[in-house]
Each structure stands twice: as structure tokens, then as C-alpha cells.
C-alpha positions in Angstrom: 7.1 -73.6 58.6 3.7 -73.8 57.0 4.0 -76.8 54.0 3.5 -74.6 50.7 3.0 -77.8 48.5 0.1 -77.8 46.0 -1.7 -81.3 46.1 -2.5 -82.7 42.8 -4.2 -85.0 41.0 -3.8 -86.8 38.0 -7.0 -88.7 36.8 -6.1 -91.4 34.0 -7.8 -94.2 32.1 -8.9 -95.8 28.6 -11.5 -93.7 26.6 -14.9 -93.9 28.3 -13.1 -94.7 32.5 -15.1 -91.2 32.4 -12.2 -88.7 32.9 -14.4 -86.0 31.3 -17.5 -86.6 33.6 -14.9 -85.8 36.5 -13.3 -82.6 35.0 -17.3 -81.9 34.9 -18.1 -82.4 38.2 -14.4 -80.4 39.5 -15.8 -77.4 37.3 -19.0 -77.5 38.4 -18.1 -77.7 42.3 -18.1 -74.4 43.3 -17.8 -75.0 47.1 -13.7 -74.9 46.5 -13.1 -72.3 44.1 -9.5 -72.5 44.0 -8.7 -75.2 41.5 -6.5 -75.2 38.5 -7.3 -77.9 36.3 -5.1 -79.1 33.5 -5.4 -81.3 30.1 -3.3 -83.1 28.2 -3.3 -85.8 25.8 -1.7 -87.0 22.9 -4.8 -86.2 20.1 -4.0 -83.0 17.8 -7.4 -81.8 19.2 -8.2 -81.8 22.9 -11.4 -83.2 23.7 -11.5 -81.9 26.6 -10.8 -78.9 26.0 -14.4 -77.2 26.5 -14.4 -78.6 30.1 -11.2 -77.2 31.4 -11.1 -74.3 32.6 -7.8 -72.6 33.5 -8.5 -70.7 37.2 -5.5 -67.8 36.3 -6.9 -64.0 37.0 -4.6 -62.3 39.1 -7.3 -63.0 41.9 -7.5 -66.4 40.8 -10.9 -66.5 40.7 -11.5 -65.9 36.6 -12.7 -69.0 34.2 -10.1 -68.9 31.1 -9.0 -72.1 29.2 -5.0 -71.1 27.8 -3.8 -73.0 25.5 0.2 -73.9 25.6 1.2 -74.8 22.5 4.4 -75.7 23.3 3.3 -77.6 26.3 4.8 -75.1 29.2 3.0 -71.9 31.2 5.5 -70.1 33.2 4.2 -68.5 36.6 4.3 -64.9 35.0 2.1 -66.5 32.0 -0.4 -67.9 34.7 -1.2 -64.3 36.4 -1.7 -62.4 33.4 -3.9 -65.1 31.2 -5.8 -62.5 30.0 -5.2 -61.1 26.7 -4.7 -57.0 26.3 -7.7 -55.5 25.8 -10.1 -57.5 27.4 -12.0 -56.7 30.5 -13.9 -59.4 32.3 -17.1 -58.0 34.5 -18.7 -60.0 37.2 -22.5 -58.4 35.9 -24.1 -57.9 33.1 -24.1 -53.8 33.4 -20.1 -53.8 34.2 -19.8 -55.1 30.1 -20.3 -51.1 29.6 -16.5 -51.5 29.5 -16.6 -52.0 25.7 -17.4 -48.8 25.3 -14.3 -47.7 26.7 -11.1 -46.5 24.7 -8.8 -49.1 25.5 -11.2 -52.3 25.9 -11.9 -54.1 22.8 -13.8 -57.1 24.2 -15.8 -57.5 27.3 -16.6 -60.9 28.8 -19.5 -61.9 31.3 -17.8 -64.0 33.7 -21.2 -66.5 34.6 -21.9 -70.0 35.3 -24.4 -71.7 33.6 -26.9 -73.6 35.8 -25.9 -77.4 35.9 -29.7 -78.4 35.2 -29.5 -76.6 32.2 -26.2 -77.4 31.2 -26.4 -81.2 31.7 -30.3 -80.5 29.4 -28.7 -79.0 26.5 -25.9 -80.8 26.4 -27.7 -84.4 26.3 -30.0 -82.8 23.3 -30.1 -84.6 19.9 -28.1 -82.3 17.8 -31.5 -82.7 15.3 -33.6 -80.6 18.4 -30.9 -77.9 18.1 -32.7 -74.4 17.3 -30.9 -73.0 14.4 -31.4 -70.1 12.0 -30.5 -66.6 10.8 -32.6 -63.7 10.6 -32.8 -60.1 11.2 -35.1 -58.9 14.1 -36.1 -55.7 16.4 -34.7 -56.8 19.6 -37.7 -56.9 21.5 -39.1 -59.9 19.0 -36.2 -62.2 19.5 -37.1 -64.0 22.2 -40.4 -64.8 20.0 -37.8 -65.8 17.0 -35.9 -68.2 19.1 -38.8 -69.4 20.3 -40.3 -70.4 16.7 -36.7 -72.0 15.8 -37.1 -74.1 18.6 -40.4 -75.2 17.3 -39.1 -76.1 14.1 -36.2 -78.1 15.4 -38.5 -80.2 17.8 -36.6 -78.8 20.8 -38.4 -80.5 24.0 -40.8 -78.1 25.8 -39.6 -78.0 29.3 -38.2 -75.7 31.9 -35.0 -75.5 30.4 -36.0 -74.7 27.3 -37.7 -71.7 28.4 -34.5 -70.8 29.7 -32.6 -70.8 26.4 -35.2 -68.7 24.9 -35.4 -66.4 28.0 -31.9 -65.8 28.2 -31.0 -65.2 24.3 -34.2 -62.7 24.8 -32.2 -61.0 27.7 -28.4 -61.1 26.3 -30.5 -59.3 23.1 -31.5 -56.6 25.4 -28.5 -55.9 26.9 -26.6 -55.9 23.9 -29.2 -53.5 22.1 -29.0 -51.2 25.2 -25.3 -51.1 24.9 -24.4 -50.3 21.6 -27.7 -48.4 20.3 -28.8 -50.4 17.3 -32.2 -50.5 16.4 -31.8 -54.1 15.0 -30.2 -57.3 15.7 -29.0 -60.4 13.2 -29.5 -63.3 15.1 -27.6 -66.3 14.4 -28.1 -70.1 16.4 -26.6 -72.7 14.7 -24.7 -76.2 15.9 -21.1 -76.4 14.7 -19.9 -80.0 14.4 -16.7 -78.2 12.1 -14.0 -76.1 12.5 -16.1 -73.0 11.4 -14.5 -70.0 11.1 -10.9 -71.4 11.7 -8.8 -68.7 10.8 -8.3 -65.7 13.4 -10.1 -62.6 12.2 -11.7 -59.1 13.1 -15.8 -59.5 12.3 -17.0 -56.9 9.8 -19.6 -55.7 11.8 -19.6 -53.0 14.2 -20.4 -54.6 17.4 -20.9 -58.4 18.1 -22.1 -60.8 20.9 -21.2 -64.3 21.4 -22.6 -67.5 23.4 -21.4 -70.2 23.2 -24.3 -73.0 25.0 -23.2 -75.6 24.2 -19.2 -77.0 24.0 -16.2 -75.0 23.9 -16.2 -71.4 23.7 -15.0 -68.7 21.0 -10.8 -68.9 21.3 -9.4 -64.9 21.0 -6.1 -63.2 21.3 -4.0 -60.1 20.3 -1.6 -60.1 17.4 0.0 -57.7 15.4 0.4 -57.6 11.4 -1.1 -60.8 10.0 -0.3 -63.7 12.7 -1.9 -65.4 14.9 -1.7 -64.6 18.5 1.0 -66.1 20.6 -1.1 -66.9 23.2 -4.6 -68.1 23.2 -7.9 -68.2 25.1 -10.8 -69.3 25.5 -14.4 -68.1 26.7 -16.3 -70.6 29.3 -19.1 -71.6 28.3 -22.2 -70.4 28.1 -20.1 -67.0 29.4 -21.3 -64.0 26.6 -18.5 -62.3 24.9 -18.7 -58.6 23.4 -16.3 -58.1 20.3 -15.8 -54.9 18.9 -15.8 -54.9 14.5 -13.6 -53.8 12.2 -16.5 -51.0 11.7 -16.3 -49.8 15.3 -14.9 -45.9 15.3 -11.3 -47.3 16.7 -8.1 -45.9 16.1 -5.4 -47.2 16.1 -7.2 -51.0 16.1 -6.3 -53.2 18.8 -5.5 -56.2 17.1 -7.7 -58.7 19.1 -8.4 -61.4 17.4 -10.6 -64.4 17.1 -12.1 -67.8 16.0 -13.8 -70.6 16.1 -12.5 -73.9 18.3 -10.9 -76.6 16.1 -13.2 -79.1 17.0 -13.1 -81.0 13.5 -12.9 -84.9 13.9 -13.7 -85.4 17.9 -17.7 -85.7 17.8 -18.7 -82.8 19.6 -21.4 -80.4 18.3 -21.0 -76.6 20.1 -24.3 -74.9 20.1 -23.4 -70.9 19.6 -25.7 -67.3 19.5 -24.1 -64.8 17.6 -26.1 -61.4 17.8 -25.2 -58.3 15.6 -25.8 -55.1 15.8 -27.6 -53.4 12.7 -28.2 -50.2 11.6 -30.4 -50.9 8.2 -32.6 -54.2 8.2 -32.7 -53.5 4.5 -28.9 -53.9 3.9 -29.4 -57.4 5.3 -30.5 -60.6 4.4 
């Protein structure tokens, strides 16, 4: 009889033994895709919860962090760790799925490059772009561009890649839902943000997050929060639909911002919305 055991490890050690430089280097080894990595710790936060990644699509190969908030995941839990609603597309064009009845969110399942990841992620928090601003799509790449003058962001490769890739997630985005404007939002979050789980009033939105953990979502009905939460990988784009999105009945997806509050990380995150009137904006 074939041995069926799962081998596991359990890494341990005082803060800084570097526990969270080997989570990184699991993650980003994509040579053995069938991992399953797991945190715990006894902080009301988990630090490291914007490296783990939870391996649990039904063909175990999807990038979701689930968060057990009673400290248990049954087997059932593990194969449907994906909340209701939400479609996950392996290319950018296969995100058209928002646009379907019964999808509410679409997420780009992508890795970021590990050049550019370990660039932004050593950045001063001072050379972060940030900024708000409504734009024609075609002159946001020129936008983030400027931002990233202004904040002394480093000119180099990688920056170029920032600015080319918030350029093309604009386009995409604009091509999708038809707006003939974007708001364009970059900012470092050192807080909690938007802590409360919430429907955006917009009718379409786009988040990245670049930098730290990604945007937690999950469904709910009435006025709780969901039983079950997720999170986006990083520097994987998320497409919410708004509480001004011709839906009926809603879907009752929810989501928020990471408690991250208190543990010393700063998340780097794009929001872009779709528009219809630059002059109803600020």
C-alpha cells in the first residue's frame, strides 16, 4: 500500500531566527507547486499573514490566504476556499467574468516577479508614490509616473515596472467596464484603513495590492460580517463590483482592508475607479 502521509514542517524560533524569510522563499518556489503553508502565532494580528498563502482551489493550484478564526479548517472548508461569487482567471482577458450575472468579483491569479517584489518591498515607505486624482486612462501611466517623482521613488528597472503595470491594469479595466475616466488612488497604509466590511459606492473597482497583504473579502447576508474570510495575494488585481452596479438581487460580497494596525508593516495598494463624469469628482 502506497504511504498516503503528508510530510510537514514546522519552522520555529524567537523574532528575527527569520521564519518569514522562509515562508518567502516556500511561496516563491514555484518548482513544487503543491504546498499548503500554515501560520499561527499567539499576536491578535498575524504578521505573517501577507506571506501565507493557503494552496486550497479544488485543483489545488489557487493562491488564497483563509483565515480560521476559530483555529480549525475542516477538509470540506479546504476545497471550497473560495467565497460565492467569485471567479478566479488564470489571464487577464478571462476577468470578463465580472460581467457575468452571477460573478461579483473577479481575481487575476499572478505572481509577481521576485526582483520586483523583493525592490518594492525594501523601499523607504518616504519613496512610496502616493496620490489621488482623476485621469483619461491612457494618461495614467504618465500620472503614476509623476507621483513617483514626487516621492523620490528610485529610477530603475523596477520602477518602470510599477508604472508600466498600473498603466496596463488601467487599460484593462477601462476596456472592461466602458468608463471614459479612471480615479486613481496609490497610497501606503501603515493602518487598519477601511476596517469595516463594506460594498464600495462606485460602480466598478480594481484593486492591487504591491506591496503587503492583500484586500480580505467574503459573502454575508444582512449586516454581518462574513463567516469565512479571504484574502487576495499579492500583487494579484481584484475586480469588485459597487453598490451602483445594475445588480439584482446583490450578492452580498463583501470587503476590507487587512488589520494590520500595530505590527510595522506598510501595504502599498492601487485602487482604480471607474467614472462616468470627471466633473462629479474631485
Amino acid at each position: 500500500m502506497p504511504d498516503a502521509r503528508c510530510p510537514v514542517t514546522v519552522p520555529s524560533g524567537f523574532s528575527g531566527a527569520g521564519k518569514t524569510t522562509l515562508l518567502k522563499r516556500v511561496h516563491n518556489n514555484r518548482e513544487k507547486p503543491h504546498v499548503a503553508e500554515i501560520a499561527d502565532g499567539m499576536f491578535e494580528v498575524n504578521r505573517d499573514a501577507g506571506v501565507v498563502q493557503v494552496d486550497a482551489e479544488p485543483n489545488g493550484t489557487a493562491e488564497t490566504f483563509l483565515e480560521m478564526s476559530n483555529g480549525c479548517i475542516s477538509r470540506d472548508e479546504l476545497r471550497t476556499a473560495v467565497a460565492v461569487g467569485v471567479t478566479i482567471a488564470d489571464k487577464p482577458e478571462d476577468l470578463s467574468a465580472l460581467l457575468k450575472p452571477d460573478c461579483a468579483a473577479a481575481i487575476w491569479r499572478r505572481q509577481p516577479v521576485l526582483d520586483f517584489q523583493n525592490w518594492i518591498d525594501g523601499l523607504s515607505p518616504a519613496m512610496l508614490p502616493k496620490g489621488r486624482m482623476v485621469r483619461r486612462p491612457g494618461a495614467i501611466g504618465e500620472a503614476v509616473a509623476a507621483l513617483c517623482d514626487i516621492a523620490g521613488t528610485p529610477t530603475c528597472p523596477e520602477r518602470e515596472q510599477l508604472i508600466g503595470d498600473i498603466a496596463a491594469l488601467a487599460d484593462l479595466f477601462t476596456k472592461l467596464v466602458q468608463t471614459p475616466y479612471l480615479r486613481l488612488r496609490l497610497q501606503p497604509v501603515t493602518s487598519n484603513a477601511c476596517r469595516r466590511f463594506h460594498t464600495d459606492v462606485v460602480t466598478a473597482r480594481l484593486i492591487c495590492t504591491y506591496r503587503g497583504q492583500g484586500t480580505q473579502y467574503g459573502t454575508s447576508s444582512g449586516e454581518r460580517d462574513p463567516a469565512r474570510v479571504f484574502s487576495v495575494a499579492t500583487g494579484a488585481p481584484i475586480l469588485l463590483r459597487g453598490t451602483l452596479w445594475p445588480e439584482i438581487p446583490a450578492s452580498g460580497l463583501l470587503h476590507r482592508s487587512p488589520p494590520i494596525e500595530g505590527t510595522g508593516q506598510t501595504r502599498l495598494v492601487l485602487v482604480l475607479d471607474a467614472v462616468d463624469n470627471r466633473e462629479d469628482e474631485i
